[in-house]
Each structure stands twice: as C-alpha cells, then as structure tokens.
N, C-alpha and C positions, 0 to 999 in steps of 0.2 A: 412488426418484423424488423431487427436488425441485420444491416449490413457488415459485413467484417469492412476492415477500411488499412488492409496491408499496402505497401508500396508495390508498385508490377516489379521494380528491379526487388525484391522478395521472390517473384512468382517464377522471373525470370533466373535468378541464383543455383534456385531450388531444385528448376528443372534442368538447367544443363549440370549440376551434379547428379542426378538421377542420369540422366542420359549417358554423362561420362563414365561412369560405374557400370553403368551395365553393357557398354559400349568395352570396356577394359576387362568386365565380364565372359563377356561373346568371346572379343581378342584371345583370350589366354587360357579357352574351351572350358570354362565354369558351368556358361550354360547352352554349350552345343557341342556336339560331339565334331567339329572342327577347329581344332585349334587355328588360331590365324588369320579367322575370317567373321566377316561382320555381315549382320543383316542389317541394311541401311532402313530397307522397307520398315520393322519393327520398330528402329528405332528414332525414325519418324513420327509414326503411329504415339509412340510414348511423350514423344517431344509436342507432341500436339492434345494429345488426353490429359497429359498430366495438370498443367496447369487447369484446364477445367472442372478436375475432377479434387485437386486439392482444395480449390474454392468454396467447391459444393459442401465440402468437409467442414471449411472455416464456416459458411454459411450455418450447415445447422447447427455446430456445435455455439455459434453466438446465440444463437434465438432461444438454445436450449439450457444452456445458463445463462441467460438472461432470465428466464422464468423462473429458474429454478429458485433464486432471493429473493 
C-alpha cells in the first residue's frame, strides 16, 4: 500500500479556497435563499471533512495506479 506524501500546507491551501468560495457562495445567496448571510456551522463542517476526505481520494487513487504499471 502506498502513501500519497503531499505537503499539509497543500491540504491546508486547498481547503480554505474551498471554504472561501462557498463562503462567498452563501454571501452573495448562490446557495441559500438569503442573501447576506453565512452559515458558519456548515462551513466549519467543510473546513474539517474536507481535508480528510481529499486525502482519502489521494490515498486510493495512489494505490490504484500504482498497480495499474
């Protein structure tokens, strides 16, 4: 089994543009029917999955071409 082996300022880059975006998102009622207002809660939630959930991505997609040569 291979590890991905990115830098955490990588993980951490990644995720406050994700955050910011959908943070600027919310703001400006793209994806809520109040403009103006933010859900902090949510975007907690994202600030805290994300990084775990992009790794998990890195993770298989190493192991998965790795095998594949």
């Amino acid at each position: 089994m291979r590890f991905p082996n990115p830098p955490l300022s990588e993980y951490a880059l990644n995720t406050a543009v994700v955050v910011l975006t959908l943070g600027v998102l919310q703001y400006t009622g793209w994806l809520s029917e109040d403009p103006g207002g933010l859900d902090p809660a949510f975007l907690a939630v994202v600030a805290v999955t994300f990084p775990a959930f992009s790794y998990f991505i890195a993770l298989a997609g190493a192991n998965v071409w790795s095998d594949a040569g």
